[in-house]
C-alpha positions as CSV (number, residue, x, y, z in Angstrom):
1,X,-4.7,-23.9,7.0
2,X,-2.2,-26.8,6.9
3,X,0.1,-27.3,10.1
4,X,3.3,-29.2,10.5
5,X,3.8,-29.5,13.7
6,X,7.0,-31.0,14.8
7,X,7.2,-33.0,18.4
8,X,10.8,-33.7,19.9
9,X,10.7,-35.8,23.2
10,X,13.6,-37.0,25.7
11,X,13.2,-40.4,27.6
12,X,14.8,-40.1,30.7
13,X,15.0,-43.9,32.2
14,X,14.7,-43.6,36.2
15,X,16.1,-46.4,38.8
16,X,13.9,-46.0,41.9
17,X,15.5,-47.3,44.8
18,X,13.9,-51.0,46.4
19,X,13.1,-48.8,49.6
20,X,10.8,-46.3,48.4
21,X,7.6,-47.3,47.9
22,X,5.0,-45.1,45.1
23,X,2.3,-44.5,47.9
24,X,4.2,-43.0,51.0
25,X,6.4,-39.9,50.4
26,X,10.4,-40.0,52.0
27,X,10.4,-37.1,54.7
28,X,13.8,-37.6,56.1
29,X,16.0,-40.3,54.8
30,X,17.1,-41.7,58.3
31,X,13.6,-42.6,58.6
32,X,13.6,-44.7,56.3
33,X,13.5,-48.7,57.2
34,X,14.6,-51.5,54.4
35,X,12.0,-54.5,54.0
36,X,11.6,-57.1,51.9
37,X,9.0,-55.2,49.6
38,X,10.6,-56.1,45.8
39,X,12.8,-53.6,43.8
40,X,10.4,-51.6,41.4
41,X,11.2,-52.3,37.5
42,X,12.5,-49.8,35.7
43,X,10.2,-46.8,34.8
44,X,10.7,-44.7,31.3
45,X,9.0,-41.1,32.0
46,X,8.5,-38.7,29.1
47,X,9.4,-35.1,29.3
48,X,7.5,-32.9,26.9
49,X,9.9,-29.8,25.5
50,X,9.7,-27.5,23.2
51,X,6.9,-27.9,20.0
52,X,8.0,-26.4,17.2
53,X,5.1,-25.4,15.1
54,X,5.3,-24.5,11.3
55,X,3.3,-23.1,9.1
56,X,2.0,-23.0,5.5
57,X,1.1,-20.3,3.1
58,X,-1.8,-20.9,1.0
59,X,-2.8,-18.3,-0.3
60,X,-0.4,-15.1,-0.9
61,X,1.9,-15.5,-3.8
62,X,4.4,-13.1,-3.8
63,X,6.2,-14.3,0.0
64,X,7.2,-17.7,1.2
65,X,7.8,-19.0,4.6
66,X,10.4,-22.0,5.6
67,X,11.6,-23.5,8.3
68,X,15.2,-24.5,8.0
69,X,17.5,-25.9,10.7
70,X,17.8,-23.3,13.9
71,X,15.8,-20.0,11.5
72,X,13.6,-19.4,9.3
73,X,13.6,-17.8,5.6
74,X,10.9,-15.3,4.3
75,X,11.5,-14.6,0.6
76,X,9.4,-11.8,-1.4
77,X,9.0,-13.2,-4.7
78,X,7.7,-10.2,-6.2
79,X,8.8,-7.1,-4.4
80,X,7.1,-4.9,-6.5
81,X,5.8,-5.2,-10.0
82,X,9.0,-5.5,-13.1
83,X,11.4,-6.9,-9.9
84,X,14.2,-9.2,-11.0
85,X,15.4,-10.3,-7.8
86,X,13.7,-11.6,-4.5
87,X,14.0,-9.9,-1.2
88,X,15.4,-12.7,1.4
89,X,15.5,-12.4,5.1
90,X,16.8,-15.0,7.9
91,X,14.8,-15.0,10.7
92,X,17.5,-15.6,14.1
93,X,16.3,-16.2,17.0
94,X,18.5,-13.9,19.2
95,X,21.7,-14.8,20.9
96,X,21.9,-18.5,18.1
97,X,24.0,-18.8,15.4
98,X,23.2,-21.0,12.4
99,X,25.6,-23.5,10.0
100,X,24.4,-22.8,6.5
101,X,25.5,-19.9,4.1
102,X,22.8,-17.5,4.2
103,X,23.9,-15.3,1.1
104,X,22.5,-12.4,0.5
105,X,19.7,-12.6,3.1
106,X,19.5,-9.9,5.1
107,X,19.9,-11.3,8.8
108,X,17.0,-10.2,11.6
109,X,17.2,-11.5,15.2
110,X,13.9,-12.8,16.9
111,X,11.6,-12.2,18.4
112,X,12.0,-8.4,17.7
113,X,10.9,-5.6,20.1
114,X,10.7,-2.6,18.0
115,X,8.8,-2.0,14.7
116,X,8.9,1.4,12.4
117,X,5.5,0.8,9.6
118,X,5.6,2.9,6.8
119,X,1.9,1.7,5.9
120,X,-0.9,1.6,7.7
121,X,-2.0,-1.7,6.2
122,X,0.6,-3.3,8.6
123,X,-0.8,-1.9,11.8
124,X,-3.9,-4.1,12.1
125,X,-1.7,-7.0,12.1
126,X,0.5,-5.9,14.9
127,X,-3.0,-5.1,16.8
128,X,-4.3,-9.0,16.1
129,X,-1.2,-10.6,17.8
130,X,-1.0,-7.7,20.4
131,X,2.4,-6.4,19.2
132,X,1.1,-2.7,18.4
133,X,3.2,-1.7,21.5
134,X,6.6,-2.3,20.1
135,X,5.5,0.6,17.1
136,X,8.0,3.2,17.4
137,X,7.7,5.1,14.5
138,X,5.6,5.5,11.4
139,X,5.4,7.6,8.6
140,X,2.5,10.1,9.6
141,X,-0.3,10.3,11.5
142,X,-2.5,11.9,8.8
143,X,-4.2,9.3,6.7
144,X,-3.4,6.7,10.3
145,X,-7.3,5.8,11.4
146,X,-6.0,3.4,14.1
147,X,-7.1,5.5,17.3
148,X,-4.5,4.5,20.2
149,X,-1.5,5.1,17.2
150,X,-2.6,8.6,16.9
151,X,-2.9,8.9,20.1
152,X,0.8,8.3,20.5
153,X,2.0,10.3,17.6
154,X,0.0,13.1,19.1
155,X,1.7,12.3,22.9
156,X,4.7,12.2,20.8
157,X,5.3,8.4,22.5
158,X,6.0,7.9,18.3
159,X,8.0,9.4,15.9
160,X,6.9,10.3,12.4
161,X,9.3,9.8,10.0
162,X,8.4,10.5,6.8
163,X,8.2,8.3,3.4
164,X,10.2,8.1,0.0
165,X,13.7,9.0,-0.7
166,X,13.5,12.6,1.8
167,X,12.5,9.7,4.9
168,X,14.0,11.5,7.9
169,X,17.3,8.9,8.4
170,X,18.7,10.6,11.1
171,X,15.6,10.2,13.5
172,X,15.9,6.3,12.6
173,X,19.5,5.7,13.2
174,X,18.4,7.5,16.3
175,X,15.8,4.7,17.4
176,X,17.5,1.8,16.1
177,X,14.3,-0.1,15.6
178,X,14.5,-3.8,14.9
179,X,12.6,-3.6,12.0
180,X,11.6,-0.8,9.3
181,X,8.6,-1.8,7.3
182,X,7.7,-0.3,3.7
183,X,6.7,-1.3,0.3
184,X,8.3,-0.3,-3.2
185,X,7.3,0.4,-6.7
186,X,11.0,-0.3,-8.2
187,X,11.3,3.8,-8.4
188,X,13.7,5.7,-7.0
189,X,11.3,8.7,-6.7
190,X,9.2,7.1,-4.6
191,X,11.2,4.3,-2.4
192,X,12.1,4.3,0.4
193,X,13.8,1.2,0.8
194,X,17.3,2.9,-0.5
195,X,18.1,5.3,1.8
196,X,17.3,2.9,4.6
197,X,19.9,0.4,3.2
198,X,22.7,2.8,2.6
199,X,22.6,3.9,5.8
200,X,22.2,-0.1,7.1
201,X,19.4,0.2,8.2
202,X,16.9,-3.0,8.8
203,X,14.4,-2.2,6.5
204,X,12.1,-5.5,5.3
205,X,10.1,-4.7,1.8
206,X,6.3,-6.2,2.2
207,X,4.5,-6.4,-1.1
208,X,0.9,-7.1,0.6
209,X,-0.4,-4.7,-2.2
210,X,0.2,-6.9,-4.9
211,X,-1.9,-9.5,-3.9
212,X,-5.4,-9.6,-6.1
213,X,-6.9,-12.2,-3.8
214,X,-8.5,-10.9,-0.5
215,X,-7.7,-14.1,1.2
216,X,-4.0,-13.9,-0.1
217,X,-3.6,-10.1,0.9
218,X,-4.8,-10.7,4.6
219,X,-2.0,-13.3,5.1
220,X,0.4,-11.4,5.1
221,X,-0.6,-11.1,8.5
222,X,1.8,-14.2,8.6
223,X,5.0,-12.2,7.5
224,X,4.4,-9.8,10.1
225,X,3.8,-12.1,12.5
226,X,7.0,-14.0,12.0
227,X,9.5,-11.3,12.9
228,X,7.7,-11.7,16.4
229,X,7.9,-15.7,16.4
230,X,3.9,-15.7,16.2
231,X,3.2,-16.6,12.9
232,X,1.7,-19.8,14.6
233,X,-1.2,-17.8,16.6
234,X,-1.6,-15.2,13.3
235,X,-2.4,-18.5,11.2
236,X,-5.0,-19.6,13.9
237,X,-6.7,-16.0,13.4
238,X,-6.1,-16.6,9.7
239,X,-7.8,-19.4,9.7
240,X,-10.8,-18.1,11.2
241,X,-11.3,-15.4,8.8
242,X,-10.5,-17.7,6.2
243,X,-13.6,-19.8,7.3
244,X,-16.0,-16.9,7.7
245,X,-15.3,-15.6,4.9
246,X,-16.4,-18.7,2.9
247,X,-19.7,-18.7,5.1
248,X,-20.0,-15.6,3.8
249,X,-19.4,-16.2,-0.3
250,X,-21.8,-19.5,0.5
251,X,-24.9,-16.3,1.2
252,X,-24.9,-16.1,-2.2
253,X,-23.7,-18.9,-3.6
254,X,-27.4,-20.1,-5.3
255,X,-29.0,-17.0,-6.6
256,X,-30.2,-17.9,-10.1
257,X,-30.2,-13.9,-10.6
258,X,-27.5,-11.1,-9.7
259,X,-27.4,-7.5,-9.3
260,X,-25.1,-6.1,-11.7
261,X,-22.6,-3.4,-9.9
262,X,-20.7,-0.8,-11.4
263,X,-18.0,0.5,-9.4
264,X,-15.6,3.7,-9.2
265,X,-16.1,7.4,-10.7
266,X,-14.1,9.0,-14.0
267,X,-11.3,11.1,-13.4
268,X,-11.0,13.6,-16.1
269,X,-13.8,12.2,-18.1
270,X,-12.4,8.8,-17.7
271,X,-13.2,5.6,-16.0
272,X,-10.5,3.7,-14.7
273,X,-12.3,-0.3,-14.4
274,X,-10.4,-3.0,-12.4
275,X,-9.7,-5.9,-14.7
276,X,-11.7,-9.6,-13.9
277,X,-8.6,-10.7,-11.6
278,X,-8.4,-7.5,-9.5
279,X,-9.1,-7.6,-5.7
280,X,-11.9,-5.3,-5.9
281,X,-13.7,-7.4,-8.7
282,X,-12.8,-10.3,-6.7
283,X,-14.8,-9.0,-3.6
284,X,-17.8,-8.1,-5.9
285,X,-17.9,-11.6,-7.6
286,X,-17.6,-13.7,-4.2
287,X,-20.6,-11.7,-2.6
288,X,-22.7,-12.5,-5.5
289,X,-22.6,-9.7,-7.9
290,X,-22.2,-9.8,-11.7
291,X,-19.7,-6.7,-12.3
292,X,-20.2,-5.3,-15.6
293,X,-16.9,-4.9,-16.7
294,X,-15.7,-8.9,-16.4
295,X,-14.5,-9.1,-19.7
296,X,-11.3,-7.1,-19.1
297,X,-8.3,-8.9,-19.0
298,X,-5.6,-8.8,-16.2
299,X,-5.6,-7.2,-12.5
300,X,-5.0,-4.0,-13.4
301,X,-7.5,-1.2,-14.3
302,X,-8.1,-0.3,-17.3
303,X,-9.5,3.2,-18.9
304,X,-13.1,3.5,-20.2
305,X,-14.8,6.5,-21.7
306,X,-17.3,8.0,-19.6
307,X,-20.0,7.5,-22.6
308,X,-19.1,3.7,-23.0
309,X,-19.8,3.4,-19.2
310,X,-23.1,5.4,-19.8
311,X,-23.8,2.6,-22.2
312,X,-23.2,-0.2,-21.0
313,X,-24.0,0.9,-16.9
314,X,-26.6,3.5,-17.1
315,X,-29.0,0.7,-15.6
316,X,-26.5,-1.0,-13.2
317,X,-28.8,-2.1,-9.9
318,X,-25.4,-1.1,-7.6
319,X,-22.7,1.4,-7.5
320,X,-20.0,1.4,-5.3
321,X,-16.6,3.0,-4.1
322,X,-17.3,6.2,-5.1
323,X,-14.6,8.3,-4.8
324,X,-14.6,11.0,-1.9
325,X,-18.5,11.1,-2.2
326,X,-20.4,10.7,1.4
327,X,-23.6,11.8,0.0
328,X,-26.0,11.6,-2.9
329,X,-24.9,15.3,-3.1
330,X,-21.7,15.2,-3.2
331,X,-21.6,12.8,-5.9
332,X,-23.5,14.8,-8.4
333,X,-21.4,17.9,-7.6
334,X,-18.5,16.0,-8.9
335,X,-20.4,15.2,-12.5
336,X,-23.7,16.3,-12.9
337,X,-24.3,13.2,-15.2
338,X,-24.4,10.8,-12.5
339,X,-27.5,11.7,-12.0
340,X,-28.6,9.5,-15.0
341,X,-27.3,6.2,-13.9
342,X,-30.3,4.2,-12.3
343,X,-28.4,3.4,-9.7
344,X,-28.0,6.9,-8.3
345,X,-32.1,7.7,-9.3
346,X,-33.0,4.5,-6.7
347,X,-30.5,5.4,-4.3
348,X,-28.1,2.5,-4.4
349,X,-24.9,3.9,-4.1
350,X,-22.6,2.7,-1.5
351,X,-19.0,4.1,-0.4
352,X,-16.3,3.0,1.9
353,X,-15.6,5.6,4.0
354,X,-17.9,5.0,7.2
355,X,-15.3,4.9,9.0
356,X,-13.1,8.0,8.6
357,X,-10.8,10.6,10.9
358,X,-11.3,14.1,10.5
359,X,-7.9,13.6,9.0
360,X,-8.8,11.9,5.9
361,X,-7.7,8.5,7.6
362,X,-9.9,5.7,6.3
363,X,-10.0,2.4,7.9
364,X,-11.0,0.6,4.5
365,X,-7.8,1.4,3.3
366,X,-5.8,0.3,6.9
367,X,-8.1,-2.8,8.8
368,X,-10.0,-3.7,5.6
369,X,-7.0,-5.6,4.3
370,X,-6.9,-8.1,7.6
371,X,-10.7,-8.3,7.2
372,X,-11.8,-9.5,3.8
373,X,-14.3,-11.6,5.8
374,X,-15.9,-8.1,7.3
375,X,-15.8,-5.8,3.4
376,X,-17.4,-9.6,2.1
377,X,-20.3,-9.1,4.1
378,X,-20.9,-5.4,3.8
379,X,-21.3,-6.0,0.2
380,X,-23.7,-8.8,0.3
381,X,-25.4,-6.6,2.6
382,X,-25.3,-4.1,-0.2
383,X,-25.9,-6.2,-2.9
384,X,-28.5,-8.3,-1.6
385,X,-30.0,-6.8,2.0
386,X,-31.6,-9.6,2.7
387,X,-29.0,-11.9,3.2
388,X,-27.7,-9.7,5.4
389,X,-30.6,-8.6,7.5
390,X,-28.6,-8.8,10.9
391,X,-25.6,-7.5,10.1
392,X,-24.8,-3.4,10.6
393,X,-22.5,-1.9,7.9
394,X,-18.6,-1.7,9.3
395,X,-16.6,-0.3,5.9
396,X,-19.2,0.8,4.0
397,X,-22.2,3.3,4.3
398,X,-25.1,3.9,1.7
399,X,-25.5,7.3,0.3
400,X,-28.6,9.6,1.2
C-alpha cells in the first residue's frame, strides 16, 4: 500500500581543467596542446546511492513495522490471545551497531541466511521472495504439503525438529539457525518458545493466526520478509493480491439475492459456528454469501446444537469446509442426518482439501493464508458459478 520512500543524494562539484574539451576524449596527457578555448564553468553532477524504502502495514493488527535510525523494530502486539507484554525485535543489519537503548528487544542481524519454521503457514512466504533455500529445519514433514520441503526432509538436506516443550534443542544449538520461527498460545504445554529462550536460542513469536481479516493474515508476509531485508518486494506482491482480491469481492458486489451457506460439521453432536468477525465468515461475506449464523458475536466459534442447525440450515443453498469429508459418502458416514440438509440432496457441498499429500498435508491450511485472493475466488465459484465460469477450483473441490 503506502510507500515512504526516502532519497539521500551527494553533490560532488567537479573543476574540469580549461584544456579538455567535452567532445574529444584525453588519450595520453603529453598530447595534449593548450588553446585559447575558455575554461568550462563549474559542473554539479549527482550521484544516486542508496534508496531506502519503508514500508506500511495496513492491515494486520497484531505486528508493527518501523524504521528507526540504522534498524528496524518489529513489535507483536498480541503474541497470542490473554498476552500482557509485546514481543520486540531489532532488526541489525550485520557487522553495524546502533546508538539507541534497545531494551528488551531481542537483537537479530540482517539479512539472515538461515531459517527453522515451526508452521507451515510461514513457508509460502519464504517461497514468494525466493528465500525457501535458507530453510534448515522445520517441525515435521507430515502435515508439510510444500513439495521441494519434503523433498529435503526426505533427502535429509532438513532437519525435523519437533514442536512444543519436548522440541529437540540439541539438534538446534547444533544448526545455529539465524532465526527459529513459531507461534504460542501463552501455555506451557504447548509452546515452544521457552525452551528455545532458555537455551538462547533466536526464536521470533509470529501471531499470523490471530488475524480474522484475510487481507491482514497474508501480510505477515511482511514480517517474514523483513528478517531478509525484502519486506519492500513482499509489499509489492502484497499489493497485488491486495488488488485482486478486491476485483474479486467487486464479482459480487451487486447481487440483490445471496445464497445462504452453512459451513463446518458437529463434533460430538455439536456445531462449533465461527462468530460474524471470524476469517472464515469474513471469506464467505466478501464472495457474496449470506452465512446463516451472522448474528454471533466475536471471532471466535461458538457451540450450536445439532437440532438448532437442523432448524435454522436444513435449507441452506451451500455447505462448505466439511471436515475430512472428500465425498458425498464420506460425509453421510460421519452422521447419517446430513443427508437431510438441502444442500447435501442438490449436491452443493464443497471442501478444502483438493489439494492434499498422502500425508494428510493440506495446502489450504499452508499457501491458503498468502492467497486470500485465490480461496476468494473458489468460493464465488462455489457460491455463484457463474461469476466464475473461467476459473478452475485451486483449494477447494465439490463433493460427488
Amino acid at each position: 500500500m503506502k510507500k515512504i520512500v526516502t532519497f539521500l543524494a551527494v553533490l560532488i562539484i567537479l573543476v574540469l581543467p580549461a584544456c579538455q574539451t567535452a567532445t574529444a576524449p584525453v588519450a595520453d596527457p603529453v598530447d595534449v596542446v593548450a588553446t585559447d578555448a575558455p575554461i568550462q564553468a563549474e559542473t554539479t553532477v549527482e550521484v544516486p546511492v542508496e534508496v531506502v524504502e519503508q514500508v506500511t502495514i495496513d492491515y494486520a493488527k497484531n505486528f508493527t513495522l518501523e524504521y528507526r535510525d540504522g534498524y528496524k523494530l518489529l513489535t507483536v502486539t498480541k503474541p497470542w490471545d490473554g498476552a500482557t507484554e509485546p514481543y520486540v525485535y531489532a532488526l541489525v543489519p550485520t557487522g553495524t551497531t546502533v546508538s539507541d537503548d534497545l531494551g528488551n528487544a531481542t537483537v537479530i542481524n540482517t539479512p539472515i541466511d538461515s531459517f527453522v519454521s515451526l508452521s507451515t503457514t510461514y513457508l509460502p512466504f519464504l517461497d514468494q521472495i525466493d528465500m525457501l533455500s535458507t530453510l534448515v529445519a522445520i517441525d515435521t514433514p507430515d502435515y508439510t504439503y510444500n513439495p521441494e520441503v519434503r523433498t529435503w526432509s526426505e533427502a535429509g538436506m532438513i532437519a525435523s525438529v519437533g514442536s512444543g516443550p519436548t522440541i529437540d534443542v540439541e539438534a538446534l544449538i547444533e544448526l545455529k539457525p539465524d532465526v527459529i520461527m513459531t507461534s504460542a498460545s501463552g501455555s506451557p504445554d504447548w509452546d515452544t518458545h521457552p525452551a528455545l529462550e532458555q537455551a538462547g536460542l533466536p526464536v521470533v513469536i509470529n501471531a499470523d493466526y490471530l488475524e480474522q481479516d484475510p487481507l491482514g493474515r497474508a501480510e505477515w508476509g511482511k514480517f517474514v520478509a523483513a528478517f531478509y531485508d525484502k519486506e519492500a518486494e513482499a509489499d509489492k506482491l502484497f499489493d497485488e493480491m491486495v488488488a485482486r482480491y478486491n476485483e474479486v469481492k467487486a464479482l459480487t458486489a451487486d447481487l440483490t439475492e445471496k445464497k445462504t451457506v452453512l459451513i463446518n460439521t458437529a463434533y460430538e453432536g455439536t456445531w462449533y459456528m465461527p462468530a460474524k468477525d471470524s476469517y472464515a465468515t469474513i471469506l464467505i461475506n466478501d464472495a457474496g454469501g449470506e452465512y446463516l449464523w451472522n448474528d454471533l458475536e466475536g471471532t471466535f466459534a461458538h457451540p450450536v446444537d445439532f437440532e438448532v442447525v437442523v432448524e435454522r440450515a436444513q435449507d441452506a443453498d451451500v455447505w462448505i469446509n466439511v471436515g475430512f469429508a472428500y465425498s458425498l459418502a464420506d460425509l453421510l458416514a460421519m452422521d447419517s442426518r446430513y443427508g437431510d440438509f438441502a444442500a447435501y440432496k442438490n449436491g452443493e457441498v464443497y471442501n478444502n482439501n483438493l489439494r492434499v499429500t498422502d500425508m494428510g498435508g493440506t495446502d489450504y491450511y499452508e499457501s491458503a493464508v498468502a492467497n486470500p485472493d485465490v480461496v476468494l475466488l473458489d468460493l464465488v465459484k462455489a457460491f455463484y458459478p457463474d461469476l466464475a465460469a473461467e476459473h478452475e477450483f485451486f483449494y477447494y473441490q465439490k463433493l460427488q
